[in-house]
KEKE-3310 file (N, C-alpha, C; in steps of 0.2 Angstrom, whole numbers, plus 5000, padded with zeros to 4 digits):
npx = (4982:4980:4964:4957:4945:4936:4932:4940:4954:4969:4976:4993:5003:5014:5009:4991:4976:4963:4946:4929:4909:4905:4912:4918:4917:4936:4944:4955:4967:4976:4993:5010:5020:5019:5013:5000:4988:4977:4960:4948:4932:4927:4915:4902:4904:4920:4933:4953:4969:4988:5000:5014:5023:5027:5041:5051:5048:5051:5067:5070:5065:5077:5088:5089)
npy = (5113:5100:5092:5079:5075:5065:5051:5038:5045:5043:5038:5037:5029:5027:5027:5031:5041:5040:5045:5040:5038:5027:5011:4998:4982:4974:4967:4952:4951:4943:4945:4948:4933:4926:4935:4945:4955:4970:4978:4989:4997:5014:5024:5038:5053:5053:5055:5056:5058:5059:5054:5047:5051:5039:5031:5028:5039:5048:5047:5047:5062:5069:5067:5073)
npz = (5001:4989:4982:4977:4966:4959:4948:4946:4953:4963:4977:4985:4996:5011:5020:5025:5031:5035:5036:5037:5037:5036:5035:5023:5028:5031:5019:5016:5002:4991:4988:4982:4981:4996:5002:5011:5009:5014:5009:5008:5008:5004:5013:5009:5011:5012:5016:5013:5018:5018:5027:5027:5012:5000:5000:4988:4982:4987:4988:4976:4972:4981:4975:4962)
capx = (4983:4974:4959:4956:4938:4935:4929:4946:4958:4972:4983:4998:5010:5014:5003:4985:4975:4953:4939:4921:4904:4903:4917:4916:4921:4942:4944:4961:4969:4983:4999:5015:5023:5016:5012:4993:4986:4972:4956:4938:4928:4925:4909:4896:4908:4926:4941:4958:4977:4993:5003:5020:5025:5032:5050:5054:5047:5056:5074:5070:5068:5082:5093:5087)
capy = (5106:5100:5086:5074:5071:5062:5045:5036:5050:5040:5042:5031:5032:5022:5030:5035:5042:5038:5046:5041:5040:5020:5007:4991:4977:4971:4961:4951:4950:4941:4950:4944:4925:4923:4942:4950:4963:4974:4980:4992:5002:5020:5027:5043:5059:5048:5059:5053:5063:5056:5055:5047:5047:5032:5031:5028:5046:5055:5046:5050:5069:5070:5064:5077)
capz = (4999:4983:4983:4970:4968:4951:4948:4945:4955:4969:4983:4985:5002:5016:5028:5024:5036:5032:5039:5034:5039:5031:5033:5023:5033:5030:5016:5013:4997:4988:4986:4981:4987:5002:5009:5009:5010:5016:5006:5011:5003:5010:5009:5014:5012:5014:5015:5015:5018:5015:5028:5027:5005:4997:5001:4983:4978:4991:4986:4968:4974:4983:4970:4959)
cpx = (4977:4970:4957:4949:4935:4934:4939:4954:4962:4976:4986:5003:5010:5012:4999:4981:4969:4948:4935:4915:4903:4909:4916:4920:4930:4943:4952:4962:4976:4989:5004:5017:5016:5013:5005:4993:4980:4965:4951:4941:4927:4921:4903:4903:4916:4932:4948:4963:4982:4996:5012:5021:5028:5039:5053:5053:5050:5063:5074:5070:5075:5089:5093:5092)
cpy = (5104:5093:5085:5070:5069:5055:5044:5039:5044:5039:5034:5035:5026:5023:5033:5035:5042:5040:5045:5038:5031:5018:5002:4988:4977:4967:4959:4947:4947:4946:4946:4937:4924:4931:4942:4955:4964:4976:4984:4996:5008:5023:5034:5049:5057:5054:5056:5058:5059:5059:5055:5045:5041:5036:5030:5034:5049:5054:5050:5058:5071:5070:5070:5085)
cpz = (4994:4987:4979:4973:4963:4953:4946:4947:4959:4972:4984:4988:5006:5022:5026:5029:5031:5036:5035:5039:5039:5030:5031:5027:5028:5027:5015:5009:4996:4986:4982:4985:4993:5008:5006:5011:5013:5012:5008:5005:5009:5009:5015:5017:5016:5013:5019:5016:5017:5021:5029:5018:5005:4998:4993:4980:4982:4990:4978:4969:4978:4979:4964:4961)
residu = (UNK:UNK:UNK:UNK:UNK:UNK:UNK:UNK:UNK:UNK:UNK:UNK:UNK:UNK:UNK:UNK:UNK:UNK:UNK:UNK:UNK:UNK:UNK:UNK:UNK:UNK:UNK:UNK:UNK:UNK:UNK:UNK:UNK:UNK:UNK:UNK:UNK:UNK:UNK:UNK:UNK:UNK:UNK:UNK:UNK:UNK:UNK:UNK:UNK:UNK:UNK:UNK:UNK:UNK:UNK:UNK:UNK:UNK:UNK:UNK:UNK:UNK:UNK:UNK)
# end
């Protein structure tokens, strides 16, 4: 499994799974109309995985 460890590197899915050492607190952001969102920071050796892809990148493969 590759690991993206570069300053501006990132993961985009519908289920990320987070471990670290240092969680910022849960900030909530504006999104779209009337939805929010979610926000931290992850810090002191953070590692994330990807569990479930976007749904629009696995139609797009499949179509293929």
């Amino acid at each position: 499994m590759p690991e993206y460890r570069n300053p501006g590197d990132a993961l985009r899915g519908d289920k990320i799974t987070v471990q670290a050492f240092k969680i910022a607190p849960v900030r909530v952001m504006q999104r779209s109309g009337s939805h929010k969102g979610h926000f931290t920071t992850l810090r002191k050796n953070a590692y994330c995985v990807i569990d479930i892809p976007l749904k629009v990148v696995l139609d797009k493969k499949l179509q293929k």
